[in-house]
LOSELUM-467426 format. One record per residue (C-alpha): x, y, z. Coordinates in nm, 2 decimals. Layout:
X, Y, Z
X, Y, Z;
...
END
This chain:
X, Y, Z
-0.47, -1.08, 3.46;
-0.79, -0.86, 3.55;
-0.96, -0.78, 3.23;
-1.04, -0.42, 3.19;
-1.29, -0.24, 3.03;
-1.15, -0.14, 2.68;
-0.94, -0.47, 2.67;
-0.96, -0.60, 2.31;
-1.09, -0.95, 2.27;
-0.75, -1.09, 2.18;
-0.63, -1.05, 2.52;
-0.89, -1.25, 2.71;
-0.79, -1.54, 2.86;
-0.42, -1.45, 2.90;
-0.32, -1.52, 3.21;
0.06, -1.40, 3.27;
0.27, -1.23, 3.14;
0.47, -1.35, 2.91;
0.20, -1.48, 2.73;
0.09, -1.10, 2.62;
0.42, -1.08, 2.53;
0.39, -1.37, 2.33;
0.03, -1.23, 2.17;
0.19, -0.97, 2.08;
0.50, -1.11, 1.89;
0.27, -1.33, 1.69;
0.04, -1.01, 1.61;
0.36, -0.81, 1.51;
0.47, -1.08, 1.30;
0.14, -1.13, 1.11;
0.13, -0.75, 1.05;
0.49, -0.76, 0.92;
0.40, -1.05, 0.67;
0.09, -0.87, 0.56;
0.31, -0.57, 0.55;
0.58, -0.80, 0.33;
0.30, -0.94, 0.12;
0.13, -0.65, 0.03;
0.48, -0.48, -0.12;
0.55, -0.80, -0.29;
0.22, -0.75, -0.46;
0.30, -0.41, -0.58;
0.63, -0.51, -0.71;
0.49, -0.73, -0.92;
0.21, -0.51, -1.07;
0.43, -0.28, -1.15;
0.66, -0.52, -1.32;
0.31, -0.60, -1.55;
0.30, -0.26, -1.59;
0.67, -0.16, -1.68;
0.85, -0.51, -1.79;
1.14, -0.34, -1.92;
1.21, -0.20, -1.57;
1.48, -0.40, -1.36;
1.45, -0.37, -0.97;
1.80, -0.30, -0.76;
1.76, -0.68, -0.63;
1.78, -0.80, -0.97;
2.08, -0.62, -1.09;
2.26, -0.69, -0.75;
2.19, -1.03, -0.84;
2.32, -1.02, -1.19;
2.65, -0.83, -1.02;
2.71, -1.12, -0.82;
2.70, -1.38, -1.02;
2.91, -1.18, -1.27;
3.20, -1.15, -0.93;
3.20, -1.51, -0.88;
3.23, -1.60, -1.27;
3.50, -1.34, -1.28;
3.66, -1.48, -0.93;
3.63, -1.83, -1.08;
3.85, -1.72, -1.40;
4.17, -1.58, -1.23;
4.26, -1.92, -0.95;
4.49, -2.14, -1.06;
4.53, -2.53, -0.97;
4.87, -2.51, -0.81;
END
């Protein structure tokens, strides 16, 4: 492709394409893991902060495995 003026330097040296396409899915997915990262980080300072908090992840958690004990109880071996 014919570079133009404002083209950012990632783009040089694509040629077709699919391969922006392909730039750009790779650049979307680093931003989502920085994204993902970032708010992992946060979750877990706040859990310093507040350690008698529970997040909705860990109680759906517990619920679940509570569901499959209580599943678990009522079968029978007939």
């Amino acid at each position: 492709m014919t570079p133009v003026e404002d083209e950012p330097e990632v783009a040089h040296g694509l040629t077709t394409r699919a391969e922006l396409v392909e730039k750009i899915r790779v650049l979307g997915q680093d931003v989502l893991d920085g994204v993902n990262f970032g708010f992992d980080n946060v979750v877990d300072q706040l859990k310093v902060l507040n350690p008698t908090v529970e997040d909705e992840e860990e109680d759906e958690q517990e619920d679940d495995e509570k569901g499959q004990e209580e599943e678990g109880h009522g079968e029978s071996d007939s």
